[in-house]
N, C-alpha and C positions, 0 to 999 in steps of 0.2 A: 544169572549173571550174563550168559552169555546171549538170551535175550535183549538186557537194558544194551550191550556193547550193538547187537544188530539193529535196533531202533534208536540207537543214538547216531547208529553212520549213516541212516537211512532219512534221518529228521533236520542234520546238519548242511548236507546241501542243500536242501527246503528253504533255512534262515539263511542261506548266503545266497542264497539268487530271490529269493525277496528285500533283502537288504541292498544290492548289487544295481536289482531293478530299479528303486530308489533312489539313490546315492546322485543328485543332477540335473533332476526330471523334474523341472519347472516349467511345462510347456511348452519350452522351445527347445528343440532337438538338437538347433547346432550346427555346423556342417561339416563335412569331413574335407579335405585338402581335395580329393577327387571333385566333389560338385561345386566349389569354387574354382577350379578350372573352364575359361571360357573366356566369351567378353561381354562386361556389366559397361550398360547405357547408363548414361548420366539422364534420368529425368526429373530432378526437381533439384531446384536450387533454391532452399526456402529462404524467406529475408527475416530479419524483425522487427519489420513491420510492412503493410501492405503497400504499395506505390502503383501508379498509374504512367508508365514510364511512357508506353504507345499512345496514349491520349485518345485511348476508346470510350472513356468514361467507366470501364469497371477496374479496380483494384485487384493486385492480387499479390499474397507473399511468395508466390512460386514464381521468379523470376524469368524461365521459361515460357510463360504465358504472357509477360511483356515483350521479350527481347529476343526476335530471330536469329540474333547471330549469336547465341548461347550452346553450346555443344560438349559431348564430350564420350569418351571411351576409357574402360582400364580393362586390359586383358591381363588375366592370370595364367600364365603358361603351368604345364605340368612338371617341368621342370624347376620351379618356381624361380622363376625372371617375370616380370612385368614389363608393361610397356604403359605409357599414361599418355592420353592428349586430352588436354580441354583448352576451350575459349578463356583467353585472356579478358578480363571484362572491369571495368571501372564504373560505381553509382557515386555522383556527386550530387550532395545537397542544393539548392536551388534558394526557395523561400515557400511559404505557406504549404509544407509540405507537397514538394512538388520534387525529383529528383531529373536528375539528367545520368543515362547509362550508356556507355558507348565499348564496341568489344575494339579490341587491340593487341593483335596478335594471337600465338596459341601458346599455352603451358606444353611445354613433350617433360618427361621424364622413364627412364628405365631403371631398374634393377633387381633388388631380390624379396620375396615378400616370402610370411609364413604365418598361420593361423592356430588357434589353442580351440576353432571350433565356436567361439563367439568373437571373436575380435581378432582381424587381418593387420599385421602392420610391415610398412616397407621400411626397405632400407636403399641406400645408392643415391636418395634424391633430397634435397631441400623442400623438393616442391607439393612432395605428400608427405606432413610430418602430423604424428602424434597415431592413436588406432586409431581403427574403424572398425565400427561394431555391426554385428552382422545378426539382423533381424526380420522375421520371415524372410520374402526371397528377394532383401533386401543389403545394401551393404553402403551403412553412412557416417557421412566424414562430418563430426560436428563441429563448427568455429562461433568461436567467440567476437563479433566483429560489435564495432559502436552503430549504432541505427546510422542507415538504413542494413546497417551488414548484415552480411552470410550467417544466419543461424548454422546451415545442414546445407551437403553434398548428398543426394540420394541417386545410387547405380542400381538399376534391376539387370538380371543376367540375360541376355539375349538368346532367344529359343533357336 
């Protein structure tokens, strides 16, 4: 008896840090509130669908690659306050698929953000509403706009 009682306390942490291990581990690890601390670049602003805004002849849905005055930053302080700036930016339909895009102004917002480790969401502002989901070492804001609109906001953190 006193055996089964010492292979039983010696087999039950076994099953709980195999079960524990487990419990979440879909390939994406997450991140913790410390490595979201920083400031994430805005580099792609995906559209849905491709436009040739500069009139290079190539297309592209990464809005970024048509239109220089497209920018942007979100820092996550460790205190968790944000700061947000992006390019105010307008695509206006044309005819034969053909768009016109002009920036105008800049978006600022501040306030307080907090993360569950896949998804970041703010509070304080109008102007970043709903999450953002936070995939490899990425953190994107996805919108529902009518063509030629904003599919995704995509930040990578700054080294």
């Amino acid at each position: 008896m006193k055996n089964i009682k010492l292979l039983t306390f010696l087999i039950l942490p076994c099953f709980m840090m195999i079960s524990c291990s487990e419990d979440g581990d879909d390939g994406e690890s997450g991140f913790s509130s410390a490595e979201l601390v920083g400031t994430w670049n805005l580099v792609e602003v995906n559209l849905s669908a491709n436009v040739d805004i500069d009139g290079d002849g190539t297309s592209s849905a990464n809005l970024l690659d048509e239109l220089d005055c497209v920018s942007g930053t979100l820092v996550l302080n460790a205190d968790t306050t944000y700061q947000y700036e992006q390019s105010n930016f307008t695509i206006t339909a044309i005819t034969n698929n053909q768009y016109f895009a002009d920036c105008n102004g800049t978006n600022l917002a501040t306030g307080a953000w907090a993360s569950d480790g896949s998804e970041v969401a703010f509070q304080g502002s109008s102007v970043l509403r709903g999450s953002f989901q936070l995939m490899g070492n990425r953190i994107i804001w996805s919108e529902d706009e009518e063509l030629p609109g904003v599919e995704s906001f995509i930040y990578e953190k700054r080294e």
